[in-house]
C-alpha positions as CSV (number, residue, x, y, z in Angstrom):
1,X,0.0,0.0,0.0
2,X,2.7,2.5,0.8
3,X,4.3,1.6,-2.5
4,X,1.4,2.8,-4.3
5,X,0.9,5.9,-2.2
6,X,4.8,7.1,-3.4
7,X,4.0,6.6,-7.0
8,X,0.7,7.8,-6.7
9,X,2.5,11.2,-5.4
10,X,5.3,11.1,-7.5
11,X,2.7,11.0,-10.3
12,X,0.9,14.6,-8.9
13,X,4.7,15.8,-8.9
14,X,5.4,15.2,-12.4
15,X,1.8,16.0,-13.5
16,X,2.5,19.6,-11.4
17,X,5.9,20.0,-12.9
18,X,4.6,19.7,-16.5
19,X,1.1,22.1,-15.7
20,X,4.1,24.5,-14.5
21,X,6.2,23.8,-17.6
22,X,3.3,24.2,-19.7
23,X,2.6,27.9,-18.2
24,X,5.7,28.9,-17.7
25,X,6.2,28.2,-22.0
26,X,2.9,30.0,-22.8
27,X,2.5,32.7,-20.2
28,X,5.7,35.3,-20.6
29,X,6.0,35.5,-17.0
30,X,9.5,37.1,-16.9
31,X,8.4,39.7,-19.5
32,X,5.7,40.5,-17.0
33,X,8.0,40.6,-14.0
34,X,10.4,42.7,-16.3
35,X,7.3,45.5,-16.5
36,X,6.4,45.0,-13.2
37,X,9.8,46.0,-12.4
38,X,10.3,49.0,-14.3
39,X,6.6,50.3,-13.2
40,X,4.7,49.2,-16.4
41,X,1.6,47.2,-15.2
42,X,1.5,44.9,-17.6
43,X,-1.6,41.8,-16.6
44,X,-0.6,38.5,-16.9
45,X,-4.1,37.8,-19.1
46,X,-3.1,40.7,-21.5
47,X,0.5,39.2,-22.7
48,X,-1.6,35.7,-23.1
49,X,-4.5,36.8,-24.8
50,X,-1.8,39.3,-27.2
51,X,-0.2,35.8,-28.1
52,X,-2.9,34.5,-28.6
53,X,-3.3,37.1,-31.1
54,X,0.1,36.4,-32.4
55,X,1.4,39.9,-31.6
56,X,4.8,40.3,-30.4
57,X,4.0,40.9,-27.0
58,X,8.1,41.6,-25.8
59,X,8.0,44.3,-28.7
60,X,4.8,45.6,-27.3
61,X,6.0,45.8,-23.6
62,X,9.7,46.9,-24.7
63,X,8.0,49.8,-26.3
64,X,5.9,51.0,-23.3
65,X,8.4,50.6,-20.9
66,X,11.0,52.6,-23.0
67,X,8.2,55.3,-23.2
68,X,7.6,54.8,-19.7
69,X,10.8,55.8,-18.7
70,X,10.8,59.1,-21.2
71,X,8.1,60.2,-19.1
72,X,5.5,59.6,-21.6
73,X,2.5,57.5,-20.8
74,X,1.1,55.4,-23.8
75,X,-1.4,52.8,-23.0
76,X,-0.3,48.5,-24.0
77,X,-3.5,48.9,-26.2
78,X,-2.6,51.5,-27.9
79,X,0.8,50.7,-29.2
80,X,-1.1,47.4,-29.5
81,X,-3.6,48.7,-32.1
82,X,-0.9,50.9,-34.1
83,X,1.1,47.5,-34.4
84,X,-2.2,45.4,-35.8
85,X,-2.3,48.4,-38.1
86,X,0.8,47.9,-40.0
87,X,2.9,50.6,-38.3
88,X,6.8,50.9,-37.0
89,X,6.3,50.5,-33.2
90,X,9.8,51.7,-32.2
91,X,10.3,54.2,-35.1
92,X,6.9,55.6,-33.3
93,X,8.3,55.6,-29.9
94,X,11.4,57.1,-30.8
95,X,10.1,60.1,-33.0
96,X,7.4,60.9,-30.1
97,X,10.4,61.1,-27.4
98,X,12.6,62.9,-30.0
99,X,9.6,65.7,-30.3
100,X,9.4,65.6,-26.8
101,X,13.1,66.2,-26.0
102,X,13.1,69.1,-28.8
103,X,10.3,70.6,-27.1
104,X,7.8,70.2,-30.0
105,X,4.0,69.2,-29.6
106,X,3.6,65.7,-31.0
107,X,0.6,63.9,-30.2
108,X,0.8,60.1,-30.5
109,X,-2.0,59.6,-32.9
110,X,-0.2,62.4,-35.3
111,X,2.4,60.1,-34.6
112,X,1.0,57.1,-35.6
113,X,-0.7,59.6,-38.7
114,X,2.7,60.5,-39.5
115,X,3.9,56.7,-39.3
116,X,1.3,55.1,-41.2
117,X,1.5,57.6,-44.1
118,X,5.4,57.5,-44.7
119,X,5.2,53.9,-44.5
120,X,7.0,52.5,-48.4
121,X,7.9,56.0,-49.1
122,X,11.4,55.8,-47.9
123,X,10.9,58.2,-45.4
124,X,10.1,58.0,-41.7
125,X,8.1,59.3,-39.0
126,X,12.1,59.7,-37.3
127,X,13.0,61.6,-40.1
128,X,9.9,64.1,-40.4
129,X,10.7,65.0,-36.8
130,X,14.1,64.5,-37.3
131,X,13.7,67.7,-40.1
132,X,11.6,69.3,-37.7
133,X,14.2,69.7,-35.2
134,X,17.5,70.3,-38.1
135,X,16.0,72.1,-41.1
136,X,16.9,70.6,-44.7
137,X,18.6,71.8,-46.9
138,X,16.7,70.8,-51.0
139,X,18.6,71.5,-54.1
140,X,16.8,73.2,-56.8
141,X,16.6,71.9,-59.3
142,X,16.4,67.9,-58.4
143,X,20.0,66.7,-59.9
144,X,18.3,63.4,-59.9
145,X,16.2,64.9,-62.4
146,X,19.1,65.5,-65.1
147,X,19.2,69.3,-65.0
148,X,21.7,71.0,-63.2
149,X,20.1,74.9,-63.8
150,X,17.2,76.6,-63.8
151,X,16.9,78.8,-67.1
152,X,15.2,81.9,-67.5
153,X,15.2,84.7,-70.0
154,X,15.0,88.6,-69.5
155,X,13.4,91.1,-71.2
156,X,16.4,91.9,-73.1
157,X,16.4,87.9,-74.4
158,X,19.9,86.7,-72.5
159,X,19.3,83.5,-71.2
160,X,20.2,83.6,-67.6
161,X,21.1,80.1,-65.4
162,X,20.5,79.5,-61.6
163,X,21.4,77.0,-59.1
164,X,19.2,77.7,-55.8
165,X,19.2,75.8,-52.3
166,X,15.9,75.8,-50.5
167,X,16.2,74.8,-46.6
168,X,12.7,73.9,-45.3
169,X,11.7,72.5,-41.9
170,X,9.1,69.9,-42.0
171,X,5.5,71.2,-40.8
172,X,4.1,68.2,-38.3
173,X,0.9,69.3,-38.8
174,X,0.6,69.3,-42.6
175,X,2.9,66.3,-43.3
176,X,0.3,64.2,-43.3
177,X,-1.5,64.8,-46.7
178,X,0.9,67.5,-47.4
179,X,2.8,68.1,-50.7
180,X,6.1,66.8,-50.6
181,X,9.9,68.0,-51.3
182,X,8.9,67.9,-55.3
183,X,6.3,70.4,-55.0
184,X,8.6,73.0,-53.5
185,X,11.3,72.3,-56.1
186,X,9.0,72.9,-58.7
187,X,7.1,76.6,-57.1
188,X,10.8,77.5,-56.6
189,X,11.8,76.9,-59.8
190,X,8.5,78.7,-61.7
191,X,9.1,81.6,-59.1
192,X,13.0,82.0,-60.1
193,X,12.3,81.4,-64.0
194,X,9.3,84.1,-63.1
195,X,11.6,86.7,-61.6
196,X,14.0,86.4,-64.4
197,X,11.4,87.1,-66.7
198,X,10.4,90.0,-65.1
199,X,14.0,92.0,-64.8
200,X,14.4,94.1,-67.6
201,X,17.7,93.0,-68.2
202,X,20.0,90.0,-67.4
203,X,22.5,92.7,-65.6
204,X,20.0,93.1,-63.1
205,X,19.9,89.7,-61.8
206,X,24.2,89.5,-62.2
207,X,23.9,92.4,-60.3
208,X,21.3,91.4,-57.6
209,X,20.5,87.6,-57.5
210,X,19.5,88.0,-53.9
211,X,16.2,89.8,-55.6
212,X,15.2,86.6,-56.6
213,X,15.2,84.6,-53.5
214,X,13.6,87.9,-51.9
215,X,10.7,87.5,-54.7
216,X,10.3,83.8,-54.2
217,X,10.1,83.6,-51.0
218,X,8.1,86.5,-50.3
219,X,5.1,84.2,-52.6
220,X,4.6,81.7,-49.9
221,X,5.6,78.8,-52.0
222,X,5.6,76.2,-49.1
223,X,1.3,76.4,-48.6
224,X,-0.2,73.5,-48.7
225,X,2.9,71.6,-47.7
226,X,4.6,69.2,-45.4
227,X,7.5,71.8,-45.0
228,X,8.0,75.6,-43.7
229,X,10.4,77.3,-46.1
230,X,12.9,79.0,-44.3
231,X,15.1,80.4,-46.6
232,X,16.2,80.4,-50.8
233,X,19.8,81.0,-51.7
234,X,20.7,81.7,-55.0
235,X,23.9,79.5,-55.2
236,X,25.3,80.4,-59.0
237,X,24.3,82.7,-61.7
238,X,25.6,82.2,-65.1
239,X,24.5,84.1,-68.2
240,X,23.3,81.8,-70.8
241,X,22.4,82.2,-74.9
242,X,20.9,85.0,-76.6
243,X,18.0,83.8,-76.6
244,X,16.4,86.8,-78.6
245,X,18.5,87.0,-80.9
246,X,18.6,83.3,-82.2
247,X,14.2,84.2,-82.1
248,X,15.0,87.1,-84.3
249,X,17.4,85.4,-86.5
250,X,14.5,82.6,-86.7
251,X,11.9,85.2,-87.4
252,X,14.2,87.0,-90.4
253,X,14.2,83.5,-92.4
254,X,10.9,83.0,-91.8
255,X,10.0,86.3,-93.1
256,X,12.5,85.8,-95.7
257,X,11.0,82.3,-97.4
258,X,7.4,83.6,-97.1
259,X,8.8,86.7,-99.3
260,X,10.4,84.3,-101.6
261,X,6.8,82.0,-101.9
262,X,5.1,85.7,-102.7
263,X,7.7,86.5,-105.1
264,X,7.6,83.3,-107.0
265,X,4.1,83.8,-107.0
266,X,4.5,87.0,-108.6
267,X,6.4,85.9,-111.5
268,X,4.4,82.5,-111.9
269,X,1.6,84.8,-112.9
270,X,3.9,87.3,-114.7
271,X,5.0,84.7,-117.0
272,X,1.3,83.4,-117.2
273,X,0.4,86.9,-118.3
274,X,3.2,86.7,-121.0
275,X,1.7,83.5,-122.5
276,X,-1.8,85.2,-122.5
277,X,-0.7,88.1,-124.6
278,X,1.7,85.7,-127.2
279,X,-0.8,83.6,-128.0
280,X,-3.5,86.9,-128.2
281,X,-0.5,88.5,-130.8
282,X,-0.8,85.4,-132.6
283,X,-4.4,85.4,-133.3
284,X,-4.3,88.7,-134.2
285,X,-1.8,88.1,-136.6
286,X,-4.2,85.3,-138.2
287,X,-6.8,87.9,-138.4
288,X,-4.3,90.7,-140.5
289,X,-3.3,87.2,-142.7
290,X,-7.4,86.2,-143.2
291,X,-7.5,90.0,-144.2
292,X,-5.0,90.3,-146.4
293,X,-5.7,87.1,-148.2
294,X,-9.3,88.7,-149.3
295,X,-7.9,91.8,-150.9
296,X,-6.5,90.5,-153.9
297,X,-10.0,88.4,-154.6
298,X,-11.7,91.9,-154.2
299,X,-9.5,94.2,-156.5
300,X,-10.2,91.3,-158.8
301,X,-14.1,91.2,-158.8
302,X,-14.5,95.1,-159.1
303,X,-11.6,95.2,-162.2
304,X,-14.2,93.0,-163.5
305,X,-17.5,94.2,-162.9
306,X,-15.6,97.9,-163.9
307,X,-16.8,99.6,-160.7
308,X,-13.3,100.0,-159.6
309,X,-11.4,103.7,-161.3
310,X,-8.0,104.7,-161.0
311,X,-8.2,106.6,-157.9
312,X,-9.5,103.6,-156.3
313,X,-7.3,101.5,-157.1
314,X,-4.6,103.9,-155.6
315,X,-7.0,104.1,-152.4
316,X,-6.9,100.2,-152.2
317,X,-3.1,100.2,-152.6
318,X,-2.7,102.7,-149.9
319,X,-5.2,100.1,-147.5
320,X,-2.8,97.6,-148.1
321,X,0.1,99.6,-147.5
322,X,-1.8,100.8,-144.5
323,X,-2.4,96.4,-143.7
324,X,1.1,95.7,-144.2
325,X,2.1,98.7,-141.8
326,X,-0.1,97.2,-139.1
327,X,0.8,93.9,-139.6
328,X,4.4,95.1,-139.1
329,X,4.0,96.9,-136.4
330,X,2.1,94.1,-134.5
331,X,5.2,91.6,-135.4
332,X,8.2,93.9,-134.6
333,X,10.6,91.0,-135.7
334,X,9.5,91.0,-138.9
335,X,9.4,95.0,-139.4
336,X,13.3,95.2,-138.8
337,X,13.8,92.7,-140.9
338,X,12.1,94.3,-143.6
């Protein structure tokens, strides 16, 4: 009997041992001492049921105790619910202790905004507040873009090329669904190649290029932005083409071959007019011939009917003379050969 009293208690030991092994694997009870430690109340029923939910609970209570000891208070549920979310737990953290530090108001559900909305951009909720506390400094234009100038033209038409460095601050409370760095490079840019165009001469802008940052900026380029524009520098000037006069060059030969089309035009129909009156001397030539070629039958029938005297005979001669005249003078060839 005794012998089956010792295993019957060695069998409630090793039944014990593996219900303590059992909880000991699933509940994370040194994570929950750990909290309890650093004076984050953490229940035991919260880390099993966020297992259960297949969160990473030591993530989840790293993350409130680090804000814990910042002085910040965030509640287990709601770094919780901004992980189930998709967002950077730690990057969160980190950029709402970072505001903190810098002294600027950052909520964390503009934090978890700010997270959220970065998120496969490349950028960072870090490196918005990052920004906010050491402004940026955005070359304009892009060089990624391929150009390495911004060209404008004067009034006088010389071409005139500027490098300018914008250094903005990001605005927290516009990031999100603010316009982003290639907005501002591009209002710069139309505000510089604006200014140019405005100066009546390129001299002017060699002479003052801090007028054009003045002009930009003065324009408020950075509304409706994630950024604060705190300054433009104009970083080179160079003086490019003339642009005017290659326009007026352009112009002169445009000018030139419509003259040319007009003049060949005018000829075309000179020499059309040329044709019209040969072939008109022609058939008036045919005429004189036709004419000519009845005279003789005429002097012939009167001789014979005897109505034709003397004197008109000499009056007929001097019609033909008169003919032959004519029909010289409308074939002047044939006159000076005669």
């Amino acid at each position: 009997m005794e012998e089956y009293s010792i295993i019957f208690v060695l069998l409630i030991v090793a039944l014990v041992v593996i219900v303590l092994s059992l909880f000991f694997s699933f509940v994370p009870i040194m994570l929950w001492i750990s909290a309890l430690a650093s004076g984050v109340r953490v229940g035991i029923f919260t880390l099993v049921a966020m297992r259960l939910r297949q969160v990473p609970y030591g993530l989840v209570v790293d993350a409130r105790i680090t804000a814990k000891k910042a002085g910040i208070d965030i509640s287990i549920d709601d770094i919780e619910a901004h992980f189930l979310a998709g967002g950077n737990v730690v990057p969160t953290i980190q950029a709402l202790i970072a505001a903190q530090k810098a002294g600027i108001e950052l909520s964390w559900n503009r934090a978890c905004a700010i997270d959220l909305a970065t998120k496969g951009s490349g950028k960072s909720v870090v490196e918005a507040v990052r920004t906010s506390v050491d402004p940026k400094v955005i070359d304009c234009p892009n060089p990624a873009s391929g150009r390495t100038t911004i060209d404008g033209v004067a009034k006088d038409g010389i071409q005139v090329k500027v490098k300018a460095r914008v250094t903005v601050r990001t605005n927290l409370d516009r990031f999100v669904g603010g316009a982003k760095e290639d907005t501002i490079i591009a209002r710069v840019g139309e505000g510089i190649v604006s200014t140019i165009g405005t100066s009546e001469s390129y001299k002017v802008v060699l002479e003052s290029p801090d007028r054009i940052s003045k002009t930009v900026l003065a324009r408020g380029l950075d509304v409706g932005t994630a950024f604060e524009i705190l300054s433009i520098d104009i970083a080179d000037v160079d003086v490019g083409e003339n642009v005017g006069a290659k326009l007026q060059e352009a112009q002169a030969e445009a000018n030139k071959s419509i003259a040319q089309a007009q003049a060949e035009i005018r000829r075309a129909a000179a020499v059309a007019v040329e044709q019209e009156m040969k072939a008109r001397v022609q058939e008036m030539q045919a005429e004189v011939v036709r004419a000519q070629a009845e005279v003789p039958k005429a002097l012939a029938e009167a001789f014979r009917s005897g109505r034709l005297g003397v004197m008109d005979y000499y009056k007929m001669e001097n019609v033909k003379a008169d003919t032959d005249m004519r029909a010289a003078i409308a074939k002047p060839g044939d006159g000076l050969k005669s």
